[in-house]
C-alpha positions in Angstrom: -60.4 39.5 -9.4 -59.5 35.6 -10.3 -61.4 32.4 -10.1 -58.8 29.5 -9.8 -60.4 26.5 -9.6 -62.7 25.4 -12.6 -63.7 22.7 -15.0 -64.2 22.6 -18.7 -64.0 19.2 -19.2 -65.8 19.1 -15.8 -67.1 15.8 -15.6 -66.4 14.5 -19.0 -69.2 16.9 -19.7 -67.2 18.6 -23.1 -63.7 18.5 -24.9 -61.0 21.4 -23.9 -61.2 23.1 -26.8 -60.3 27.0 -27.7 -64.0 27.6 -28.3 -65.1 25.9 -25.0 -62.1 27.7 -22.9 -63.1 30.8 -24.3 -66.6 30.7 -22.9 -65.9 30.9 -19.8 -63.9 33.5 -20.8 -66.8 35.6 -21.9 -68.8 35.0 -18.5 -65.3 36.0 -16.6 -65.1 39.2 -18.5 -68.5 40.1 -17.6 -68.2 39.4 -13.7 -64.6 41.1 -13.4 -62.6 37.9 -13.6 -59.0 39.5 -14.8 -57.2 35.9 -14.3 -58.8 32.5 -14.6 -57.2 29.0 -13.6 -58.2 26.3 -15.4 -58.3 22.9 -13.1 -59.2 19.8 -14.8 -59.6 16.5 -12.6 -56.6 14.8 -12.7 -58.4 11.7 -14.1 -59.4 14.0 -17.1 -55.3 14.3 -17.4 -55.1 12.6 -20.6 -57.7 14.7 -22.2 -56.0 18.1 -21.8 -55.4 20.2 -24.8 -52.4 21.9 -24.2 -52.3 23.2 -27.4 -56.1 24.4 -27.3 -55.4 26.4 -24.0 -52.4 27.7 -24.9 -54.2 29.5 -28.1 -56.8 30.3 -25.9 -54.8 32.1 -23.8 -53.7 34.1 -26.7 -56.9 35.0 -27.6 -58.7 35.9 -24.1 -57.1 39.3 -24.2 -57.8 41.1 -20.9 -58.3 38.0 -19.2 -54.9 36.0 -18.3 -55.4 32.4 -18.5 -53.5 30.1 -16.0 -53.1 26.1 -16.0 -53.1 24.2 -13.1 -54.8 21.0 -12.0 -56.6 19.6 -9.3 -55.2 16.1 -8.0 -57.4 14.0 -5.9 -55.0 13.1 -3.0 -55.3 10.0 -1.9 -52.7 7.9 0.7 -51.0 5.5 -1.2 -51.3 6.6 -4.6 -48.0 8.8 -4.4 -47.1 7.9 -8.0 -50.0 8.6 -9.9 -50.2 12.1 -8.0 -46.3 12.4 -8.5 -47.1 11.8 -12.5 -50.2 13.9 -12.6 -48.0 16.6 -10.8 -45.5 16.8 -13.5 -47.2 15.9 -16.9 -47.7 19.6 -17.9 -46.2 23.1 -17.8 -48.5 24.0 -14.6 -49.0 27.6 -13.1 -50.0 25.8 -9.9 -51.7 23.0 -8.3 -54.8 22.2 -6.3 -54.6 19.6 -3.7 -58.2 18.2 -2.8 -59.2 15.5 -0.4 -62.1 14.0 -1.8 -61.9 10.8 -0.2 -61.6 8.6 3.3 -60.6 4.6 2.9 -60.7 5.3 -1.1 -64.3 6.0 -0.5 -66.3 9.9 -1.7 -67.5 11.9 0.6 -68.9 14.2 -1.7 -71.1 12.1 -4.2 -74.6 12.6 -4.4 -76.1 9.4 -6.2 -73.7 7.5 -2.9 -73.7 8.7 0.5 -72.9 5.5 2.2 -69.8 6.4 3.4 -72.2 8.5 6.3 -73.6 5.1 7.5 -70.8 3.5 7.1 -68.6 5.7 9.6 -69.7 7.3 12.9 -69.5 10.7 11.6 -67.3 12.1 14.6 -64.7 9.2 13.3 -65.5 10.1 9.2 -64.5 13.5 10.1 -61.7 12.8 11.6 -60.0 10.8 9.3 -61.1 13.3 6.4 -59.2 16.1 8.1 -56.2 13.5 9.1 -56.2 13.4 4.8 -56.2 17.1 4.5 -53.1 17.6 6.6 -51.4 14.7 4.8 -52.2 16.9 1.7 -50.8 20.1 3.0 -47.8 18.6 4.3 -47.0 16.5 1.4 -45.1 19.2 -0.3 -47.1 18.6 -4.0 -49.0 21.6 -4.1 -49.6 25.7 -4.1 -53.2 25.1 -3.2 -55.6 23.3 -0.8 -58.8 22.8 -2.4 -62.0 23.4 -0.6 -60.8 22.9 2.8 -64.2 21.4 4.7 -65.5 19.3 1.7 -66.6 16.7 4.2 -69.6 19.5 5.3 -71.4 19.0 1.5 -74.6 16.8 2.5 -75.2 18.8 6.0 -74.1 15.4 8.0 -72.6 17.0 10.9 -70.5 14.8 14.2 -72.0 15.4 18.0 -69.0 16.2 19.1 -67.0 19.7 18.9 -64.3 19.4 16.1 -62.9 22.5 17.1 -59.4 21.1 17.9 -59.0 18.7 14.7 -59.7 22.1 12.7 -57.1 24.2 14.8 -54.9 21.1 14.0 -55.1 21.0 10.9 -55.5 25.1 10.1 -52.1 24.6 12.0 -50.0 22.0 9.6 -51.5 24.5 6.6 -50.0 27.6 7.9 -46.4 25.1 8.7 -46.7 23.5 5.3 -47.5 27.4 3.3 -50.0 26.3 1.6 -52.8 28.7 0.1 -56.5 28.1 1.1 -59.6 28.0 -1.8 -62.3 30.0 -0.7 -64.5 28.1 -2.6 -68.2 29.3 -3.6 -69.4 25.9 -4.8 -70.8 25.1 -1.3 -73.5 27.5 -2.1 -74.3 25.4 -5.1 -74.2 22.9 -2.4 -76.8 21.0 0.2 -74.8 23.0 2.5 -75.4 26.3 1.4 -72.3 28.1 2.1 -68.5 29.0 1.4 -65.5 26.2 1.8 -64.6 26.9 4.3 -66.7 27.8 6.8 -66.4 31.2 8.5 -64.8 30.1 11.8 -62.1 27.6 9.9 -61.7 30.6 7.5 -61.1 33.0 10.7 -58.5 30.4 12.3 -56.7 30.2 8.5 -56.6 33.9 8.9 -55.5 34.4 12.3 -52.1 31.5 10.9 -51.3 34.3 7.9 -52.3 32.0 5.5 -53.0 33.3 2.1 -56.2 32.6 0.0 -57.1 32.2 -3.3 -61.2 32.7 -4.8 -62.9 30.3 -6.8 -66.3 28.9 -8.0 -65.3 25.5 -8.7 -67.5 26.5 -12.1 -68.3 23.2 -13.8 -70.0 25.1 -16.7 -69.5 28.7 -17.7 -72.6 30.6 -16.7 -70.7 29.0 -13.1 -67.7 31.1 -13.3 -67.3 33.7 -10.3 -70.9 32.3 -9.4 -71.5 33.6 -5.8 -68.6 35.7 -5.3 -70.6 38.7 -3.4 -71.5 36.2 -0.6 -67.7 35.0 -0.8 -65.9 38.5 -1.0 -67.8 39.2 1.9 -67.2 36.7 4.2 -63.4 37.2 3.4 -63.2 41.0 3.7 -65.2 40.3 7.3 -62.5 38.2 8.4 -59.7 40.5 7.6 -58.1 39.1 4.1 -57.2 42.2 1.5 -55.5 40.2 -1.2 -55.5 37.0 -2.3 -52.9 35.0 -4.1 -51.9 34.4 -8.1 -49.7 32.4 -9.6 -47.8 32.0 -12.6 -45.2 29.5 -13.3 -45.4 27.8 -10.0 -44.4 31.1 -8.5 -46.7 32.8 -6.2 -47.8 36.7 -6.1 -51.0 38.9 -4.5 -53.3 40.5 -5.9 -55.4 43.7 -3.8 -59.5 42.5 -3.5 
């Protein structure tokens, strides 16, 4: 099993250090983790310990340690995510959209964005993002597809066709999908993504990786019984690994 999209440094929350890494190593090996990503915020870049996870990847044994990164995608900002993309020796990378009009969608202390927007437009122009994401060519991996869904604000009208669309310029572009368990963590209480936008991801062939999106060790692989589930009910058998930028499957 892997989990490829986590935190150490999370939030600022601790350094990168062999001891930290190998933590959540300890909670992976328990919960049947066999490869692990690591997938610091890009504005954590500078803080990084290349040395420190490369030891640690020595050390964790029977669980194979990959770097990647997430990188906030944001229109506009095509050289910051063009330096962030090539600053390290990567395995691969997480593309997220965590933003409309350089505004979060997913912060808790700041949910003005939902007044600020009718939510029919908000979601539109959140998914327009994701497909910019996908098509931009910068990563392996899409993070957490439906991010938009966190605080449970939903539009009135069906956005059934702008997820076809966009489930559509994923499956062009090749990307890989996070099935992503920290929605449970969430207000919304469930999977990134959603059933039915996991189903039309399916029905395109397009690959999937797992994740918790841990922030904290006892995190890692958290809710992965609800998310194995849902996946092996829509008809995925393997997910995706990488190493070296190069892509491979793995049977679940």
């Amino acid at each position: 099993m892997i989990d490829y999209h986590l935190h150490v440094i999370a939030h600022g929350d601790r350094p990168m250090t062999v001891e930290n890494i190998l933590k959540y190593c300890e909670v992976a090996r328990a919960r049947g983790v066999s490869q692990m990503g690591i997938t610091e915020h890009d504005r954590y870049l500078e803080e990084i310990d290349l040395a420190a996870f490369q030891e640690a990847r020595e050390l964790s044994h029977d669980v194979e340690l990959r770097l990647g990164i997430e990188i906030d995608f944001v229109p506009g900002a095509e050289e910051r995510m063009d330096n962030d993309a090539t600053a390290l020796p990567y395995d691969y990378i997480i593309g997220s959209v965590h933003r409309v009009d350089n505004e979060e969608v997913d912060r808790a202390t700041d949910q003005r964005i939902y007044d600020k927007y009718e939510t029919y437009d908000l979601y539109a122009a959140y998914y327009a993002n994701v497909r910019k994401a996908t098509l931009s060519g910068r990563f392996e991996i899409l993070g957490h597809p439906d991010l938009i869904k966190i605080f449970r604000h939903f539009p009135d009208r069906d956005i059934t066709p702008i997820l076809e669309e966009t489930a559509d310029a994923v499956a062009e572009s090749g990307v890989v999908v996070d099935v992503n368990a920290a929605g449970l963590r969430k207000p919304i209480g469930e999977v990134y993504p959603a059933r039915d936008f996991l189903q039309m991801f399916h029905k395109r062939g397009v690959p999937i990786v797992l994740s918790s999106d841990a922030h904290a060790p006892d995190q890692v692989a958290m809710g992965y019984d609800t998310s194995l589930a849902l996946v092996h009910e829509v008809g995925y058998r393997e997910v995706a690994t990488f190493r070296n930028r190069e892509r491979g499957t793995l049977p679940i």
